[in-house]
N, C-alpha and C positions, 0 to 999 in steps of 0.2 A: 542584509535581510535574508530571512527564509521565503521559500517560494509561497507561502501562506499569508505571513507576515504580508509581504509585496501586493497580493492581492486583495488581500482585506483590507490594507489599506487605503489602496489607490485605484482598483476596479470593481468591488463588488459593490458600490454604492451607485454607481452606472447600469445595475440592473433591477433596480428596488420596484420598477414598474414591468419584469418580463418574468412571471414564474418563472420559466421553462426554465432559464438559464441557472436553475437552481443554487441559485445563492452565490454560483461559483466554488461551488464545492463538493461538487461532482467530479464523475469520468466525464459526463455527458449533458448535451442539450435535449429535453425532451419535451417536445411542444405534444401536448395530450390529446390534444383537439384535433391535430391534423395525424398525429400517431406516428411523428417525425422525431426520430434517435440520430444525433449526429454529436463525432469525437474526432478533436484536431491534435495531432503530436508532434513534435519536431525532435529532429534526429541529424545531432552533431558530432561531425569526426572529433577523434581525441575525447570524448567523454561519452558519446552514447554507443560507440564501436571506434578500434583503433585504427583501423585504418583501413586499405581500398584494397587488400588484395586479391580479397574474394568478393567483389562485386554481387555476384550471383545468390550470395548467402547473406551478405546484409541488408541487398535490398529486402530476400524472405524474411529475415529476422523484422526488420521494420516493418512491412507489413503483417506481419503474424501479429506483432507487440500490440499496435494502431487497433485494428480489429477485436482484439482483448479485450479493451474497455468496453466494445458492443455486449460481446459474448459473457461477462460477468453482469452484463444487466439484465441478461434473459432477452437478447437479442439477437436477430440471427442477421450479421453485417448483408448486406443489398449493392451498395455503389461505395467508389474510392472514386479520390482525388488526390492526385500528387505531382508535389511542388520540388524542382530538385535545382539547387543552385550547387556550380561549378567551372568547371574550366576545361580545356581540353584534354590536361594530362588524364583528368577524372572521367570526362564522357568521350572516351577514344571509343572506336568503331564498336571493335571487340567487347568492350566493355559493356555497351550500348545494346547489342545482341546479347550479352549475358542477359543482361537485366529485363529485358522484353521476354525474352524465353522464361526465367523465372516467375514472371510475374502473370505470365500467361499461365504457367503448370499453377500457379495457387489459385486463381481464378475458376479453373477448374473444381482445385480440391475444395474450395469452401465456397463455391458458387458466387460468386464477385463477379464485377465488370468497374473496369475501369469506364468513369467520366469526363476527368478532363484532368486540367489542373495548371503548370506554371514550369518555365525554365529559366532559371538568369543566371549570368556571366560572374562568377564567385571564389576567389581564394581560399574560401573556406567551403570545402564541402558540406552541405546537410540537404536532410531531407522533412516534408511536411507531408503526411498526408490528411486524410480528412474524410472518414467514414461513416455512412451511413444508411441507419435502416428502418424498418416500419413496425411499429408496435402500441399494440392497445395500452401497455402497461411496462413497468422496465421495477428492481430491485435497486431500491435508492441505499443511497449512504445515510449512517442517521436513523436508523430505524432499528436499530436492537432492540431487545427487550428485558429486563431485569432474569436473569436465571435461563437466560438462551443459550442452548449448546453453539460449541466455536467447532466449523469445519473446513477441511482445506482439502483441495483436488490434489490428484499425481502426486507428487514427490519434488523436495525442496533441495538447493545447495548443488544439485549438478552445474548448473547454470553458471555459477559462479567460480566451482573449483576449473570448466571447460577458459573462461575468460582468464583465470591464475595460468595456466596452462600457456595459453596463447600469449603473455605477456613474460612468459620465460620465469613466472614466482614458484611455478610448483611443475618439480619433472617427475614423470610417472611411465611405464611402459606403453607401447604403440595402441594395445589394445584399450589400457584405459584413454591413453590420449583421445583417441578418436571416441571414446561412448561419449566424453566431456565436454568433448570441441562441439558436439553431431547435438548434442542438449544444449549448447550457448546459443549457436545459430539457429536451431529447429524447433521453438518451444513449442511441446505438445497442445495445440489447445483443445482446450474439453468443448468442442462443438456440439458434440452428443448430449448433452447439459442443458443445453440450452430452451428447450421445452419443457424442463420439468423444474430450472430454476424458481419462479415465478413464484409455483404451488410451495416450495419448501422454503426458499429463504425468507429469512425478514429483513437483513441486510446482505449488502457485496460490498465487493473490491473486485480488482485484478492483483496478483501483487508482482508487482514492477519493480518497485524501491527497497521491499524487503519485510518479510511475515511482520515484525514489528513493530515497523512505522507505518504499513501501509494497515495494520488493524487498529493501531492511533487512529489516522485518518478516519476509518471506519467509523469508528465513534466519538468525533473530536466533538463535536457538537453537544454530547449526551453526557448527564452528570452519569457516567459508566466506568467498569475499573476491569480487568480481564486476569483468569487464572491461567497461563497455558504449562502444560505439563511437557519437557523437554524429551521424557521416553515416549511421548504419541507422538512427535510431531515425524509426519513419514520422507524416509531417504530412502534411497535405490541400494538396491546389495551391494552395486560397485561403490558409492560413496561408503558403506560402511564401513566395506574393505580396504577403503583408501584411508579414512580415521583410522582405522587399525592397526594399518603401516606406517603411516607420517604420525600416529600418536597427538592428531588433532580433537578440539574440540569442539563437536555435536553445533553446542547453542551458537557457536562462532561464524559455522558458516550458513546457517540452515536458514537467516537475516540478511543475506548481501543483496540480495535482487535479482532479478532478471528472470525471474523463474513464470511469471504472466500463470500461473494457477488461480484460482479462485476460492476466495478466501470468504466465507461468507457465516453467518449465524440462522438458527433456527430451533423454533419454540422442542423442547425436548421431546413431546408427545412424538417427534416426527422422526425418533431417531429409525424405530423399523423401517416405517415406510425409506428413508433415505439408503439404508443398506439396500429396499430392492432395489431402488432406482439406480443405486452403485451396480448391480449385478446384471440388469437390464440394458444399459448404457454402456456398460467395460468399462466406469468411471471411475477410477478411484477415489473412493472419498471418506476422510479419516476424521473423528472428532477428536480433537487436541485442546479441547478447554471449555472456560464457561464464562460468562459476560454477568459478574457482579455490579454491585452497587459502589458509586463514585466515592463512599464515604471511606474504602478499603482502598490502599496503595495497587494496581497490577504487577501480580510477580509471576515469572518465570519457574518452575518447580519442578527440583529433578528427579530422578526415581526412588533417593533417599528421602524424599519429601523437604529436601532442603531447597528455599531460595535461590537462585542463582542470577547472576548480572549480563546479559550478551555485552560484550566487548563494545561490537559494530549492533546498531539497531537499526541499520539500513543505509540508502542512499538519501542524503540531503542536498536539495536546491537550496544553493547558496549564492546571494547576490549581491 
C-alpha cells in the first residue's frame, strides 16, 4: 500500500467526529477555536538521511523539514517536541553536544523553543518531532481554484543533486560539491512568507516528496488537472551549469524532493501584487503553471510546447 492508500483506509474514519484533524489529509492539525497548528514527522536512518556522520546537520535538516509544514500554512512554528530513539554508538557524548549546540543555533534563528519530548533505547536510529504554533487561520490543501496561477518559492533539484553527491551517484568539483551537500542539509525556508501567505494563497504544500506528487497531493481531493511549463520551473545557476556538464535532464531532477519550498496556487488577479511581496520579502517566487479543469489530463510542457513525461514524480511511501 501507498502512504494514502494506508490511511484512508484504516485511519481517516477515526476522525469523522474532529474537524481539526482534517480528514487526514493535511500537513497539519488545526483546531480553529483554540487557534492551535500542530505537525508530527518522523525521521529514519537509511531512508530519510543516510546516515550519522554529521550529526549536527541532520538533526538541522530534521528540524528545518518538521517546521515546513508550519511555515507552508501561514504559520510561524512557536514550540518543538522531539522524540529520538537510539543507542549509544548514535548518542555518544560528542554527538550529544553536536546536537544541543545545533538545535540551540536554530532556535534562535526561527524563534523556537524546545518542550519536551522522548528518548528510548533503539537499533534503528530515527527521529520524531512535533511542531507547533498559534493561528487565527492556516492555507489548507484542497482549495484551488479553477484557472489559479501555480507558484513555487527559491529553487528546486539542488537538494537532490547535494544527496546524489553524498551517496557517491554523481561527482562534481569541491566547489560544486559543497553548494549541493550545504542545500541538502540547510533547506532555505521561506520564513519571511509567512505573513503574507494567508492574503495570496488559495492552496499550499511544502514540497518534501517532490514538485509532482506533492502538487498531486495539493489537489487530490479536487476534480482538478495542472499545466506546468518545464522552462518556469526555477533552478539555481550552479544546477544549470551542472545540466550543462553531465548533459542532464531539467524535468528529471527538478521532482526528487527534499527541497521543503512552497508550492502553493492563487487567483491570477494576485499575480502583481505577489511579485511585490517577492521583492519585499527577498522571496523568490516563480509562477510555473495553472490549475485547470479535471476533465484535461495534467501535463508537463517544455519550451517547444511539447508534452513531456518526468521519469521520477517524486518520493513514494510504500508499505
Amino acid at each position: 500500500m501507498q502512504e494514502f492508500e494506508l490511511v484512508n483506509n484504516f485511519f481517516s474514519n477515526l476522525t469523522k467526529n474532529n474537524a481539526s484533524a482534517l480528514n487526514l489529509n493535511d500537513d497539519v492539525f488545526f483546531d480553529k477555536r483554540k487557534k492551535i497548528v500542530i505537525s508530527v514527522d518522523t525521521y529514519n536512518i537509511n531512508t530519510h538521511f543516510i546516515d550519522f556522520k554529521s550529526p549536527n546537520l541532520v538533526i538541522k535538516k530534521i528540524l528545518r523539514s518538521s517546521i515546513s509544514d508550519l511555515i507552508c500554512k501561514g504559520v510561524k512554528p512557536k514550540f518543538y517536541f522531539i522524540a529520538g530513539s537510539g543507542n549509544k554508538k548514535n548518542f555518544t557524548k560528542k554527538n550529544l553536544l553536536k546536537i544541543s549546540k545545533t538545535l540551540k543555533d536554530e532556535q534562535k534563528k526561527y524563534n523556537i523553543n524546545l518542550c519536551g519530548g522522548d528518548t528510548t533505547f533503539s537499533n534503528k536510529l530515527s527521529f520524531t518531532i512535533t511542531s507547533l504554533g498559534y493561528s487565527n487561520n492556516i492555507v489548507y490543501r484542497n482549495k484551488s481554484r479553477l484557472n489559479d496561477d501555480i507558484y513555487v518559492t527559491g529553487n528546486l533539484g539542488d537538494s537532490f543533486i547535494g544527496l546524489q553527491i553524498l551517496k557517491g551517484k554523481i561527482k562534481v568539483n569541491t566547489k560544486m560539491s559543497k553548494f549541493f551537500i550545504k542545500k541538502y542539509y540547510e533547506p532555505n525556508l521561506q520564513f519571511n512568507l509567512i505573513d503574507y501567505l494567508l492574503k495570496l494563497a488559495n492552496t499550499s504544500i511544502d514540497i518534501s516528496d517532490g514538485l509532482i506528487d506533492d502538487l498531486n497531493k495539493m489537489i487530490n481531493r479536487q476534480n482538478f488537472s495542472f499545466h506546468i511549463f518545464e522552462n518556469k520551473i526555477p533552478v539555481s545557476k550552479t544546477l544549470t551549469r551542472l545540466i550543462k556538464i553531465k548533459k542532464l535532464k531539467k524535468i528529471d531532477i527538478i521532482s526528487r524532493g527534499d527541497d521543503y519550498q512552497i508550492l502553493f496556487t492563487a487567483n491570477h488577479t494576485k499575480s502583481r501584487i505577489i511579485q511585490k511581496v517577492s521583492k519585499i520579502t527577498g522571496v523568490k517566487i516563480t509562477k510555473i503553471g495553472k490549475i485547470i479543469s479535471g476533465k484535461n489530463k495534467s501535463k508537463i510542457i517544455n519550451k517547444k510546447d511539447k508534452e513531456i513525461e518526468a521519469k521520477n514524480k517524486g518520493y513514494t511511501h510504500q508499505f
